[in-house]
C-alpha positions in Angstrom: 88.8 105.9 96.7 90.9 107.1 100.0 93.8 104.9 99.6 97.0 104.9 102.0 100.1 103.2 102.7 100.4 101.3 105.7 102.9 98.6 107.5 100.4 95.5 108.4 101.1 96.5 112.1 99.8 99.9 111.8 96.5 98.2 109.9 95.5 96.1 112.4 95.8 98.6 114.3 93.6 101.6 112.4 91.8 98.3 111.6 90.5 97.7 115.6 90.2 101.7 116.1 87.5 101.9 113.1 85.6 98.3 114.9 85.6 100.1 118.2 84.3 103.5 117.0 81.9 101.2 115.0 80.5 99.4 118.1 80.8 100.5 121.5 80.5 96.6 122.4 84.2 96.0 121.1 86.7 95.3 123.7 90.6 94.9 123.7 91.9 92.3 126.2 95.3 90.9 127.1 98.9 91.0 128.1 100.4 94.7 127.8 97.9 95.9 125.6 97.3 98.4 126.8 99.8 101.5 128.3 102.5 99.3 126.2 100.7 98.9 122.9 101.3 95.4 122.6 105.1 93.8 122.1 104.5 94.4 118.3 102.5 97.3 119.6 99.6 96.5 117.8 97.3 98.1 120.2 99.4 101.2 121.0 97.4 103.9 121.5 94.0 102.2 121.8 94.1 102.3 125.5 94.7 106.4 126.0 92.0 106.7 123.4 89.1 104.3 124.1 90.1 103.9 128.0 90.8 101.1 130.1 87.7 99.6 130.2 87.8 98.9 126.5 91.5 98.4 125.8 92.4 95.8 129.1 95.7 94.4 130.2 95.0 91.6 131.1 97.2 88.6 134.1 99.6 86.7 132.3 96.9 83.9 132.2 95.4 82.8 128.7 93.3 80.7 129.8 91.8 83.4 132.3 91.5 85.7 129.3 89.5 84.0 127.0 87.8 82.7 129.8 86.9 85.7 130.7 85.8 86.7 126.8 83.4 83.7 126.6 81.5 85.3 129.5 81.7 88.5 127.9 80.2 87.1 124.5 77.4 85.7 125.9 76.3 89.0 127.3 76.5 90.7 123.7 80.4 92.3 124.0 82.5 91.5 120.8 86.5 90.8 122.7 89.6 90.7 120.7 91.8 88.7 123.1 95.4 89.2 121.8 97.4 86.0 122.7 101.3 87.4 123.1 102.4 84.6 121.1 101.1 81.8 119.2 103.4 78.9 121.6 101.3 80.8 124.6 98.4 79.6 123.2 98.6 76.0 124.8 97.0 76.9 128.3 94.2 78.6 126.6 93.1 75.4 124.4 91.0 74.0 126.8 89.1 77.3 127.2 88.7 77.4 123.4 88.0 73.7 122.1 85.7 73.3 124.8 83.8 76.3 125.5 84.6 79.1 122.4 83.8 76.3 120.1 80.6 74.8 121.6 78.7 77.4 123.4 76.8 78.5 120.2 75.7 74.7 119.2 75.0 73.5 123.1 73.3 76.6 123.8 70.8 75.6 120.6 72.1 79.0 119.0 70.8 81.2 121.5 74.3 82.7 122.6 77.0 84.1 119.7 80.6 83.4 120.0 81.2 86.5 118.7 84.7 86.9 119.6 88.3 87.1 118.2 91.4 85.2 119.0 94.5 86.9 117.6 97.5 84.8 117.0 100.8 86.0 116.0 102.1 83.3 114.4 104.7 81.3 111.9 108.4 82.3 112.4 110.9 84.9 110.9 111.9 87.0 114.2 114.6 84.9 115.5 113.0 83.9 118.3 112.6 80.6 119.9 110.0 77.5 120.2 106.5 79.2 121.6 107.2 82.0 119.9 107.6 81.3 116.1 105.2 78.3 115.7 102.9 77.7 113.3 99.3 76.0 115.7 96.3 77.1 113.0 95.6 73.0 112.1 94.9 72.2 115.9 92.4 75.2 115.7 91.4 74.4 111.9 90.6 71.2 112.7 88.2 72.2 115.8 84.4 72.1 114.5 82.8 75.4 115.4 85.4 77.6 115.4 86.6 79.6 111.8 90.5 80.5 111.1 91.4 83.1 108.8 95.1 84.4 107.7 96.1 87.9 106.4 99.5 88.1 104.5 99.4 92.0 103.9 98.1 95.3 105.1 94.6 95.5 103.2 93.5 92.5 104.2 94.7 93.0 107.5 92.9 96.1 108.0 89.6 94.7 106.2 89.9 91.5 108.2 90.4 92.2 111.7 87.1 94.4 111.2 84.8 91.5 109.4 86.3 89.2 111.6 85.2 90.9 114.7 81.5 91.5 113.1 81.4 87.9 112.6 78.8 85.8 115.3 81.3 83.4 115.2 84.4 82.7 116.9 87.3 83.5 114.4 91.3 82.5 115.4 93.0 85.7 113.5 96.4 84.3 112.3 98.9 86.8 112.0 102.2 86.1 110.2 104.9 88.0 112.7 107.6 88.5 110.1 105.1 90.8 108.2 104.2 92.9 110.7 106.8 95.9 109.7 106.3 95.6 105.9 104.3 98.3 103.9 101.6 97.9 101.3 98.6 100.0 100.2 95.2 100.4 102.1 91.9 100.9 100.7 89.9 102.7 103.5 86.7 102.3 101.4 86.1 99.0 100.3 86.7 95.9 101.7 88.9 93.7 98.6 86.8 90.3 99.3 84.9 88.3 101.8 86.6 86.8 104.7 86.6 83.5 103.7 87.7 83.9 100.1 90.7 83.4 99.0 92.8 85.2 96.5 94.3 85.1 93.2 97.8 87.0 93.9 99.4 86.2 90.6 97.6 84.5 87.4 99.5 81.2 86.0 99.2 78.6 83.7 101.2 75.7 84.6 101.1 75.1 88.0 98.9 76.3 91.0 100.5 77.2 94.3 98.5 77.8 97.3 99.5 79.7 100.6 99.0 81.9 103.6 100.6 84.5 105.9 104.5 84.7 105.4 104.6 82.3 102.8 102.9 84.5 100.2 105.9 86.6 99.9 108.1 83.3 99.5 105.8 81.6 97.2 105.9 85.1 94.5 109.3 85.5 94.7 109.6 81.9 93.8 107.3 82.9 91.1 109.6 85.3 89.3 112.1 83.3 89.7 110.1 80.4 87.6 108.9 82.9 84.9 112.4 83.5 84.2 112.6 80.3 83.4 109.4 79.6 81.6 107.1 78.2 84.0 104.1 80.0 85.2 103.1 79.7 88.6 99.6 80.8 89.0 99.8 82.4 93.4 96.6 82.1 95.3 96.3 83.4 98.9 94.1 80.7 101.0 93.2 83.6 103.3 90.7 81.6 105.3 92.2 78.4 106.8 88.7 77.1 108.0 86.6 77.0 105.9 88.6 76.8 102.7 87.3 78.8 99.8 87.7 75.6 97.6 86.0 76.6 94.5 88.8 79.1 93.9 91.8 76.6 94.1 89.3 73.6 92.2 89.2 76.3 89.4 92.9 77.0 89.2 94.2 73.5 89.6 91.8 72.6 86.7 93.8 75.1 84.5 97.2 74.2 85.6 97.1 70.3 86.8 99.3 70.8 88.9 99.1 72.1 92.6 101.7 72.9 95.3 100.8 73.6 99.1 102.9 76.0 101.2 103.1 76.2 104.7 105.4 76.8 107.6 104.0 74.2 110.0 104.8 70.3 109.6 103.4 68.8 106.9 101.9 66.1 108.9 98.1 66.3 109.0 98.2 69.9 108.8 96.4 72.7 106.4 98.5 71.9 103.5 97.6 68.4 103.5 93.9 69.1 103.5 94.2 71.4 100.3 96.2 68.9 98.5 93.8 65.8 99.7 90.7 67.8 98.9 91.9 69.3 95.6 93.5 65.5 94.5 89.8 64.2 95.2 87.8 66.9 93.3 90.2 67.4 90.7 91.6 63.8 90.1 90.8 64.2 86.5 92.2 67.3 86.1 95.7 66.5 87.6 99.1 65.8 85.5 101.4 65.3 88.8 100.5 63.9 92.4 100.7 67.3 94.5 103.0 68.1 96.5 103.6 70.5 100.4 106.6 72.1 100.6 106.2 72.7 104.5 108.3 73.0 107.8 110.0 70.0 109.3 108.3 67.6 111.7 110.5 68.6 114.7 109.9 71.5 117.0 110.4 74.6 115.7 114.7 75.2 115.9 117.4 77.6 117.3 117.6 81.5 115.4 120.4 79.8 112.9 118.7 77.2 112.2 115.4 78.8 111.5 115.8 79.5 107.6 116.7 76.1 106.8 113.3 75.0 108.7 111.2 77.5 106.7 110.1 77.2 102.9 112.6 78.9 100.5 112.0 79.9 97.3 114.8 77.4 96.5 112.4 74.7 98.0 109.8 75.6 95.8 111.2 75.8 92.9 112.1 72.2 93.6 108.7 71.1 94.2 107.7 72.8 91.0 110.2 71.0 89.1 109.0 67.9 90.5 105.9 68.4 89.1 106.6 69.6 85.9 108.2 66.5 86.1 106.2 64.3 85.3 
């Protein structure tokens, strides 16, 4: 097993390089992606390599971009459009609710969406609103369209690639404050399907479910509770839409208890559909209402503010004393 260490940055980008020697069909499009790399430089490289008909910089004009991508999926090409950041998103959401997520069904199948939308997202750069949100429930909620999250370098090389084989349209969520962090990459063997999630850590008293940044958050918070007796069992959601439910029905029925942790509002977001689905199908199961410990419901604040609006392992740990609670 060829195993190597990698930051996440440097995976999604060996990641694309294996898609497009794979499949000649795989094109890079967007705003300095090319003879810049990307602002995370995500793409650096792929340009002098693969040339500028596969690796395109693109207008500063989302909507033009993906656009442009729907055309090229109905011909058979398979574009990654890299939007810059996740707030830039916004004048591309007609494009994608209307067309990237309905071509497939109004066409009666006979042309693939086969294309991928990668998002930087979620916060931790000290950067501003539109460029540290958190959008994946707008695009979750969109019938047609699929939204998956990588927290570390494995799945982020693994991903990228099964995202972009995927017929359908996939919104790649990629947590921004990760992007420079190492971990180990298998370059054999892909660790699970795309829309599983992942058991990170095995518990027995209280189930905790996240995605992208928060992961880290949520297992510190988890050693933190171990030293004081209580057993958080960490599971990864991985794919925001669909969920992999079965895995998180099968945890919260061991624990009875469930936490949901995001970085966007809790207000009709991702982390209120895992704690409404799992308090339906495991109502029997349960020992404590559960509970999201999510951003605020105000836009996303100034640098100094930004660690109070995030989820802190101090926030957890109060949500799991709530619940043990009771």
């Amino acid at each position: 097993m060829a195993t190597t260490t990698m930051t996440m940055a440097k995976a999604l980008n060996e990641g694309l390089r294996r898609a497009m020697e794979k499949n000649k069909k795989v094109l890079l499009m967007g705003e300095d992606i090319g003879k810049l790399g990307g602002v995370f430089r995500i793409t650096d490289g792929l340009q002098k390599d693969f040339g500028e008909d596969r690796v395109i910089d693109a207008p500063l004009a989302e909507s033009a971009i993906v656009g442009t991508a729907v055309g090229l999926a109905i011909r058979g090409y398979r574009t990654v459009v890299e939007i810059q950041f996740d707030g830039f998103v916004y004048p591309a959401f007609d494009q994608i609710v209307s067309q990237v997520a309905k071509l497939h069904k109004r066409s009666d199948g006979v042309y693939n969406m086969g294309l991928v939308i990668r998002l930087p997202f979620q916060g931790g750069i000290g950067a501003i609103e539109h460029h540290s949100e958190s959008p994946e429930a707008y695009f979750a909620q969109t019938a047609g369209l699929r939204v998956v999250s990588c927290s570390n370098a494995n799945d982020a090389y693994w991903m990228i690639q099964q995202s972009i084989e995927h017929d359908d349209p996939i919104i790649f969520c990629e947590p921004m404050s990760r992007y420079w962090e190492k971990g180990e990459v298998d370059l054999d063997n892909a660790p699970q399907g795309l829309f599983d999630a992942a058991v990170r850590r095995e518990g027995s008293d209280v189930t905790v479910v996240g995605y992208g940044a928060s992961l880290k958050t949520i297992l510190r918070a988890a050693a933190t509770a171990e030293g004081e007796g209580v057993s958080l069992e960490v599971i990864d959601a991985r794919s925001l839409a669909p969920l992999d439910l079965d895995t998180m029905i099968t945890s919260v029925q061991k624990t009875g208890r469930l936490i949901a942790v995001q970085e966007s509002p809790h207000t009709a977001s991702v982390g209120s559909e895992i704690v409404a689905e799992l308090s339906e199908r495991c109502f029997y199961s349960l020992r404590a209402p559960g509970i999201r410990v999510s951003g605020y419901h105000v836009p996303y604040p100034p640098t100094r503010l930004e660690e109070d609006y995030r989820p802190t392992v101090d926030r957890i740990l109060d949500a799991v004393d709530r619940v043990m609670g009771f």
